[in-house]
C-alpha positions in Angstrom: 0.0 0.0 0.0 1.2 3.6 -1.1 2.1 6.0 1.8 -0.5 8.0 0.2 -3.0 5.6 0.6 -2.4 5.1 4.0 -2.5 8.7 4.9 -5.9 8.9 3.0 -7.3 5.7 5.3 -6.2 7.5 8.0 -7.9 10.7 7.4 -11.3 9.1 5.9 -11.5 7.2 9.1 -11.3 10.3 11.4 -13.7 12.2 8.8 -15.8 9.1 9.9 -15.6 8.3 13.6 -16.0 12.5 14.3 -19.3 12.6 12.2 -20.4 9.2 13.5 -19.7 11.5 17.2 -22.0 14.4 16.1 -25.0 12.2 16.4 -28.2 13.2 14.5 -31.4 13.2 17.6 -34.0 11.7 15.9 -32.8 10.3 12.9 -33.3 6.4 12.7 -29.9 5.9 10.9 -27.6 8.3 13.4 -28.8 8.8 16.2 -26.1 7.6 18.3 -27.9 8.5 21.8 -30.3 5.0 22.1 -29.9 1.7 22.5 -30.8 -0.6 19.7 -28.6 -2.3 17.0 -27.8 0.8 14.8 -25.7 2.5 17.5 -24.4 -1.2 18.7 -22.6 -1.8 15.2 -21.2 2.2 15.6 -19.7 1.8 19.4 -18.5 -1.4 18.2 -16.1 0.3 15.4 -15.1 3.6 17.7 -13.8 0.8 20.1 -12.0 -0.8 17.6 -10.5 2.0 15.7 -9.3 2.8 19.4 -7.6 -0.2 19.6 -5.7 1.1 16.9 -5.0 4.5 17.3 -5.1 4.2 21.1 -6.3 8.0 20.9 -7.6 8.3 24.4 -9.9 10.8 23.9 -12.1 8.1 21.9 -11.8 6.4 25.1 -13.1 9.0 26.4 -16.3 9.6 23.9 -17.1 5.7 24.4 -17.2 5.7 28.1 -19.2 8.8 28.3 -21.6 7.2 25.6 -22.4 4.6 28.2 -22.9 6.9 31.3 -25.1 8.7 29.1 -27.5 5.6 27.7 -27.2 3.1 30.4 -30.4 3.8 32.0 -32.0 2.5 28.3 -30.5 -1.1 27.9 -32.9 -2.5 30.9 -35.7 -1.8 28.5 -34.3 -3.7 25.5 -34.0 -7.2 26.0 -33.9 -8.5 22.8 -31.3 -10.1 20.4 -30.9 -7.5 18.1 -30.3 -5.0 20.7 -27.3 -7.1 22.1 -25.0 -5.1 20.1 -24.4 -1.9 22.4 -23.1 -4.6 25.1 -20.1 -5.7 23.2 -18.2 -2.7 24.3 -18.7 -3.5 28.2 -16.2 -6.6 28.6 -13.6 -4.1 26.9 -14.3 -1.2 28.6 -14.3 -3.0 32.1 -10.3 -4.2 31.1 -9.4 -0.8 29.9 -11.3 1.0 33.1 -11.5 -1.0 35.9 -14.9 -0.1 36.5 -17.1 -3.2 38.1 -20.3 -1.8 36.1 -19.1 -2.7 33.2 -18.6 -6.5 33.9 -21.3 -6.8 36.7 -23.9 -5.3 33.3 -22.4 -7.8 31.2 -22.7 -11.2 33.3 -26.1 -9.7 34.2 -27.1 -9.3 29.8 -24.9 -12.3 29.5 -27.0 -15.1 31.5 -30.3 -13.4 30.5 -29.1 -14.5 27.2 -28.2 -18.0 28.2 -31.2 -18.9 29.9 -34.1 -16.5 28.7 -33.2 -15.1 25.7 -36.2 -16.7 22.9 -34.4 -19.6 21.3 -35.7 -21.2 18.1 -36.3 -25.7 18.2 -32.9 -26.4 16.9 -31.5 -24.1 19.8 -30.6 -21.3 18.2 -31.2 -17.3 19.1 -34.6 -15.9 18.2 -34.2 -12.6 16.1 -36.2 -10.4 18.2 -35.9 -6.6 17.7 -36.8 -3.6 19.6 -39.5 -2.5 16.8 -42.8 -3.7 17.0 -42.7 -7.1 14.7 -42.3 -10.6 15.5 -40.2 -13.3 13.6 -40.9 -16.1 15.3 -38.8 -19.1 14.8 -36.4 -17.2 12.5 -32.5 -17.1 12.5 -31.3 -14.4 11.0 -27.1 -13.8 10.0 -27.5 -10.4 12.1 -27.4 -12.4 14.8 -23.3 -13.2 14.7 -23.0 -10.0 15.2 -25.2 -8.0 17.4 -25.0 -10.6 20.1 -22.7 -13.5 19.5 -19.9 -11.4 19.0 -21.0 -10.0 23.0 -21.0 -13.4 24.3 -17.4 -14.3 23.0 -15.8 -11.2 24.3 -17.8 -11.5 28.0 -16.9 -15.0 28.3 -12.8 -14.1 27.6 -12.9 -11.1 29.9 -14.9 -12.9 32.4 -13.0 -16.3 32.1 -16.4 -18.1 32.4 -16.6 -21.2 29.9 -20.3 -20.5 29.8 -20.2 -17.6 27.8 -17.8 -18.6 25.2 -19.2 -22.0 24.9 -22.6 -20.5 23.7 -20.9 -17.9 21.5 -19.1 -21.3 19.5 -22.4 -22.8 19.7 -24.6 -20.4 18.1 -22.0 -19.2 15.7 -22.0 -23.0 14.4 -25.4 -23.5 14.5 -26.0 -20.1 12.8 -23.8 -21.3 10.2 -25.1 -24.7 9.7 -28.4 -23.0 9.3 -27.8 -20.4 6.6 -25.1 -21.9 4.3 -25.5 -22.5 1.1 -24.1 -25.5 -0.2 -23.7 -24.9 -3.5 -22.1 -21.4 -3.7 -21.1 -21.6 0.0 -22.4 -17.8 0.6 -24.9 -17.5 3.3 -28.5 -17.1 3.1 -30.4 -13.8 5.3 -32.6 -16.3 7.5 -33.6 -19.2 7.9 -37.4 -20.4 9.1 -37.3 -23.3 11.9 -40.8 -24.0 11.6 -41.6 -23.7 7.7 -37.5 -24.8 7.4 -36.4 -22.6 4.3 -34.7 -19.7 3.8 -37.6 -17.7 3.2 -37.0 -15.3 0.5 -33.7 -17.2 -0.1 -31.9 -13.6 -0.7 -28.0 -14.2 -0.8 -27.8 -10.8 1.0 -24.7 -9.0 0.9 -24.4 -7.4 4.4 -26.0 -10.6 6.0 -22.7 -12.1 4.6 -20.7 -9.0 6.0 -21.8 -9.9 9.4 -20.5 -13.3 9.8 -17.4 -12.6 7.4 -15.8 -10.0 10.0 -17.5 -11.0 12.7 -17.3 -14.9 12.9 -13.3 -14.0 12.9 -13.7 -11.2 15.3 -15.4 -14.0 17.9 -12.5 -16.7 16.8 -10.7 -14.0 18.3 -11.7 -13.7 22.0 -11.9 -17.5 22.0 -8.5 -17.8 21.4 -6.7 -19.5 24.2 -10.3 -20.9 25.8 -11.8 -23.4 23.4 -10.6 -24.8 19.9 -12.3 -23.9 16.4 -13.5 -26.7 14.8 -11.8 -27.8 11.6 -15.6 -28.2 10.3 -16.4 -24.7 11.5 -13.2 -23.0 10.2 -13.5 -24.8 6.9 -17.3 -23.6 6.6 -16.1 -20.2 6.9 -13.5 -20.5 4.7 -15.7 -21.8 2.4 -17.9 -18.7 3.2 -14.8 -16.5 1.7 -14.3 -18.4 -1.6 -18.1 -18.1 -2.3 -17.8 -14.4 -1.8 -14.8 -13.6 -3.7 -16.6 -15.4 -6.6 -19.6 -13.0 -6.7 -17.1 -9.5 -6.6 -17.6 -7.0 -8.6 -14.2 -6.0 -10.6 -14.9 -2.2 -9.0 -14.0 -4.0 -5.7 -18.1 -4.0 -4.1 -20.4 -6.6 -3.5 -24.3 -6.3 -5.0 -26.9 -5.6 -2.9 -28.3 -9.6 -3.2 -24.6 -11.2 -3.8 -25.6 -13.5 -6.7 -27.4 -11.0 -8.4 -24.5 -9.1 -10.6 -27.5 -7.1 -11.9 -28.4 -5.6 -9.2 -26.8 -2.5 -7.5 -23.8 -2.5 -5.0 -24.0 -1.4 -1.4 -21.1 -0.6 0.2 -21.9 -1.3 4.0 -21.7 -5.2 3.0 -18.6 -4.7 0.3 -17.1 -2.8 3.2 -17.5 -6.1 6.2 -17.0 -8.5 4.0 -13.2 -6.9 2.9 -12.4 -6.8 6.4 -13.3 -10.3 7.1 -11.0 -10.7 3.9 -8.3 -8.7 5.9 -8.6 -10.1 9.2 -8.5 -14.0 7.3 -5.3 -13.2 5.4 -3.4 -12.1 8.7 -4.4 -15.1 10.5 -3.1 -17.1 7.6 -6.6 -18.8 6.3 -6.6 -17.4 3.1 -3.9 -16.4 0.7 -2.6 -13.0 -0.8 -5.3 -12.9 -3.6 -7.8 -12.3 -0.7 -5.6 -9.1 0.6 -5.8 -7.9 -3.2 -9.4 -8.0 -3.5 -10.0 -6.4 0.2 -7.6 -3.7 -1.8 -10.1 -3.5 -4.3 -12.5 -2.9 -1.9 -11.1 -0.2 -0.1 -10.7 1.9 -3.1 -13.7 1.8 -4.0 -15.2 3.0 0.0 -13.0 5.3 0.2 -14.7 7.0 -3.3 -18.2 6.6 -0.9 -17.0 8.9 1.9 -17.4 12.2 1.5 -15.4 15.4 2.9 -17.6 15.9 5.6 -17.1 11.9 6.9 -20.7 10.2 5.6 -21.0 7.6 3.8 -22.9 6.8 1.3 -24.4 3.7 -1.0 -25.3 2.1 2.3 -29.2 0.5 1.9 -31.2 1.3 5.4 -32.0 -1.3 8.0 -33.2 -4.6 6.4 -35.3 -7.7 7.4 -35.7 -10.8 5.7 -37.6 -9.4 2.9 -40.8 -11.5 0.8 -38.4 -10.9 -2.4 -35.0 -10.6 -3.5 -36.2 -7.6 -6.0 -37.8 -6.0 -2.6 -33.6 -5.9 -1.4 -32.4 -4.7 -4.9 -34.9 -1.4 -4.0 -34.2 -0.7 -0.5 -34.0 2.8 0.3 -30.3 4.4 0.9 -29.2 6.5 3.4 -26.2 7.0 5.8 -26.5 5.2 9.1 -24.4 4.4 11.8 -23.9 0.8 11.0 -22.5 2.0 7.4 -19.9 4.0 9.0 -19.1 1.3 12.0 -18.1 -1.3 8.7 -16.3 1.2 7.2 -14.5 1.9 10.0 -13.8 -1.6 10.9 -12.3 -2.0 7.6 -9.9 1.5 7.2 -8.9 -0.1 10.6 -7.2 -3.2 9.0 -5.4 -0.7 6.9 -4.2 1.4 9.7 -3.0 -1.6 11.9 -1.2 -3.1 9.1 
C-alpha cells in the first residue's frame, strides 16, 4: 500500500468516527444516543478504531456514551439489541470499573437462559420495533450478540459464555449456508424450514465474514475452532470472492451481478478478507481483493465523513427484487463497517 494511501485511510477514518460522534437526535440511521442495533454496530467500530489508534480521547467519547445511555439497555432485551453490550467486557479491562462487567454477566445469562431460542436451539431474532419473527435465524445475529457473548466470556473467564458464542455461531452457520455457492442465506425459518426469501444478502454475509473472525478471536486460548467450523467459513470466503464485482463491491443480493452494489456489505466482508489473510486462512489474492474494496469506500466517503451507498435497515424481505430497492441512506452501521475496515489498513 502507497504511503498516500495510507494517509488517505487514516484521514477518511477520522472524517468518519468525528461525524459518526456528532449524532443526529431523531434520525433512525444516526442517532447515536439510544440503544438498539444501529448505535451497537457504531460503538463497536469507535472501540476498535481505538484499539488502533489508542487515541484516548475516543476512550473518552465511548465511556461517556455509556454513562449517558445506560439507563435505556434495561428496557431492551432483545437479540438485536445485544449489540451496544459488546463494548462492556472491553471497557471493564481498559477501566477498571465493576459496572461494566457486573452489566455484562447480568445481559450475559439473560441471554443463556431467557433469551427466545428457536427448536434447533438457536437465538430468536427479536428486535426492539414492534414485529415478531418467530422461529427465525437471522445472520444479524453473529454480530449483534454473539460477538458479545465471545468477548464477556474471555474477559470474564467463564466457559459458559464462550461455549454459547461457539455454539450459536455453528449452529447459525449450519443453518444459513449455502451448499452450492457456499455464501450465506439472510434467514432461515425453523418452523416452515427454508430460507424464506432465499436472498443471498450482501451485508448478511458482511456480518459473519468479520464478525465470525472477530469471535474466533476472543476464544482464542479458551476453546478450539473446529476444523468443520473454520472450513465452513473458509468456504464462506471463496463463495464471496466469486460474486465481486471487478470495482471491488459486493451487489446488494450477492448472486445478483444485476443488481446495484452497497457498500456497508462490500465494506464487512473486505475486512473479514483482511482479518483472514493475517491469521493465515486465506492467501494474498484475498488481501488484493480487500484492496479493491477499499478503493472503491474510500470513493463513498465524503469530505464531511458520511458515507454513502449504504441500503437502510433490512429484514428478511418477501423478495430478493424488494432488497435490490431498499431505500439508501447513511447510518451508523455503514460508517461502523467502514471503519472496521480502514482499521485493517491502519493496523497493518
Amino acid at each position: 500500500m502507497t504511503i498516500s494511501t495510507k494517509d488517505r485511510v487514516e484521514e477518511a477514518a477520522k472524517r468518519i468516527s468525528t461525524y459518526m460522534k456528532k449524532g443526529a437526535p431523531g434520525d433512525w440511521g444516526m442517532d447515536l444516543e439510544v440503544w438498539d442495533w444501529t448505535p451497537g454496530v457504531g460503538v463497536i467500530a469507535l472501540l476498535d478504531y481505538y484499539e488502533q489508534t489508542k487515541q484516548q480521547e475516543l476512550l473518552d467519547d465511548l465511556i461517556a456514551w455509556t454513562k449517558r445511555n445506560l439507563h435505556q439497555a434495561e428496557h431492551a432485551k432483545v437479540i438485536n439489541s445485544m449489540a451496544p453490550f459488546t463494548i462492556f467486557p472491553r471497557l471493564y479491562e481498559l477501566t477498571g470499573e465493576q459496572v461494566y462487567l457486573n452489566f455484562s454477566i447480568r445481559i450475559g445469562e439473560w441471554m443463556l437462559y431467557e433469551a427466545p431460542r428457536t427448536r434447533e436451539d438457536a437465538f430468536e431474532h427479536t428486535v426492539t420495533e414492534a414485529a415478531k419473527f418467530p422461529e427465525q435465524v437471522w445472520a444479524d445475529t453473529v454480530f449483534m450478540a454473539v460477538l458479545f457473548l465471545a468477548r464477556l466470556g474471555r474477559v470474564s473467564s467463564d466457559l459458559r459464555f464462550s461455549e454459547e458464542a461457539l455454539k450459536q455461531l455453528t449452529l447459525h452457520i449450519q443453518l444459513l449456508q449455502d451448499e452450492k455457492t457456499g455464501l450465506l442465506f439472510h434467514g432461515w425459518d425453523c418452523g416452515a424450514a427454508n430460507h424464506m426469501s432465499a436472498a443471498r444478502w450482501g451485508r448478511a454475509n458482511a456480518w459473519v465474514a468479520v464478525g465470525a473472525l472477530m469471535i474466533f478471536d476472543e476464544l482464542e486460548g479458551q476453546l478450539d475452532i473446529p476444523h468443520a467450523l473454520r472450513d465452513q467459513y473458509i468456504t464462506l470466503l471463496h463463495g464471496l470472492k466469486n460474486v465481486q464485482h471487478s470495482n471491488g463491491l459486493w451487489s446488494v443480493v450477492l448472486d445478483k451481478p444485476e443488481y446495484r452494489t452497497e457498500v456497508s456489505g462490500s465494506a464487512g466482508i473486505a475486512a473479514g478478507f483482511s482479518k483472514a489473510v493475517k491469521r493465515g486462512w486465506v492467501d494474498a489474492s484475498f488481501a488484493a481483493a480487500a484492496d479493491r474494496t477499499l478503493q472503491a469506500v474510500l470513493n463513498e466517503i465524503d469530505q464531511e465523513g458520511m458515507v454513502h451507498g449504504v441500503s437502510g435497515g433490512t429484514p428478511v424481505l418477501a423478495t430478493e427484487e424488494e432488497y435490490n430497492g431498499f431505500a439508501c441512506f447513511p447510518t451508523l452501521y455503514g460508517q461502523g463497517l467502514v471503519l472496521l475496515l480502514l482499521g485493517q489498513y491502519i493496523s497493518a
